[in-house]
C-alpha positions as CSV (number, residue, x, y, z in Angstrom):
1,X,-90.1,-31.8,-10.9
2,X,-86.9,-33.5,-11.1
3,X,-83.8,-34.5,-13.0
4,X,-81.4,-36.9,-13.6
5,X,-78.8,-36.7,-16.2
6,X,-77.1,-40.1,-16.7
7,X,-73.6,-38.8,-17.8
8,X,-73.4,-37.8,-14.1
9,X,-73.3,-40.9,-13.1
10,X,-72.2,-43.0,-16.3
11,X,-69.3,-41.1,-18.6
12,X,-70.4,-40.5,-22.3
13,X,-74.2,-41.2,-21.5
14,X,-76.9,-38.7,-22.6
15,X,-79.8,-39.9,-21.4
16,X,-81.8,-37.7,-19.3
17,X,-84.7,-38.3,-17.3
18,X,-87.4,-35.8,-16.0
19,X,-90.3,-37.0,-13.2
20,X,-92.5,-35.8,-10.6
21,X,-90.1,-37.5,-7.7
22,X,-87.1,-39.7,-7.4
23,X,-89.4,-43.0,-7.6
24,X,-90.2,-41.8,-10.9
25,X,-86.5,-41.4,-12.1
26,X,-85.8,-44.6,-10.4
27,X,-88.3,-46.1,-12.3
28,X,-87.3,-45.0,-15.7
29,X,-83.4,-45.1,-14.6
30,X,-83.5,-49.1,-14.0
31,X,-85.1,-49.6,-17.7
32,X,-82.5,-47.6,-19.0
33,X,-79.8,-49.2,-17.2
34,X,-81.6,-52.5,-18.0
35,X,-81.9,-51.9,-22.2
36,X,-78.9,-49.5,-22.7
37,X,-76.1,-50.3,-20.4
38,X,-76.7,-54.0,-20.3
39,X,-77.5,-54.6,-16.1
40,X,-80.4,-56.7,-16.0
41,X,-80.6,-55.6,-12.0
42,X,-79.4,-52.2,-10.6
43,X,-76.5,-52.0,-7.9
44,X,-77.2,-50.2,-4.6
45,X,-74.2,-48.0,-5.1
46,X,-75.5,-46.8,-8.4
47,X,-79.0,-46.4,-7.1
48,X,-77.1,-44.4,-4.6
49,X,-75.5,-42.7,-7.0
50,X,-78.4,-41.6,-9.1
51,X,-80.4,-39.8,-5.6
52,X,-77.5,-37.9,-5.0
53,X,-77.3,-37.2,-8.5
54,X,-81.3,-36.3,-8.7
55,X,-81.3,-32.1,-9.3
56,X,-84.6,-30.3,-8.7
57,X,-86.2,-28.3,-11.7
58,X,-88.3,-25.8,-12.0
């Protein structure tokens, strides 16, 4: 499994998102970005952000 913790990437956010892979975060990361941040399309920098952000869980 993994995790993503959006406060890592964007101060004061604490949203957290648990999948099978980083496609699945990805996935859920863009609607979130989308609904609660207010980007209608994700940057590459911040999708670059969020991989190396991306922690492995048990």
């Amino acid at each position: 499994m993994k995790t993503f913790t959006c406060g890592d990437v964007v101060a004061g956010c604490r949203e957290v998102f648990t999948a099978a892979d980083s496609d699945g975060i990805l996935a859920q990361v863009s609607g979130h970005a989308r609904h609660d941040h207010g980007l209608p399309d994700v940057p590459a920098d911040l999708v670059g952000q969020v991989l190396l952000a991306i922690r492995e869980t048990a």
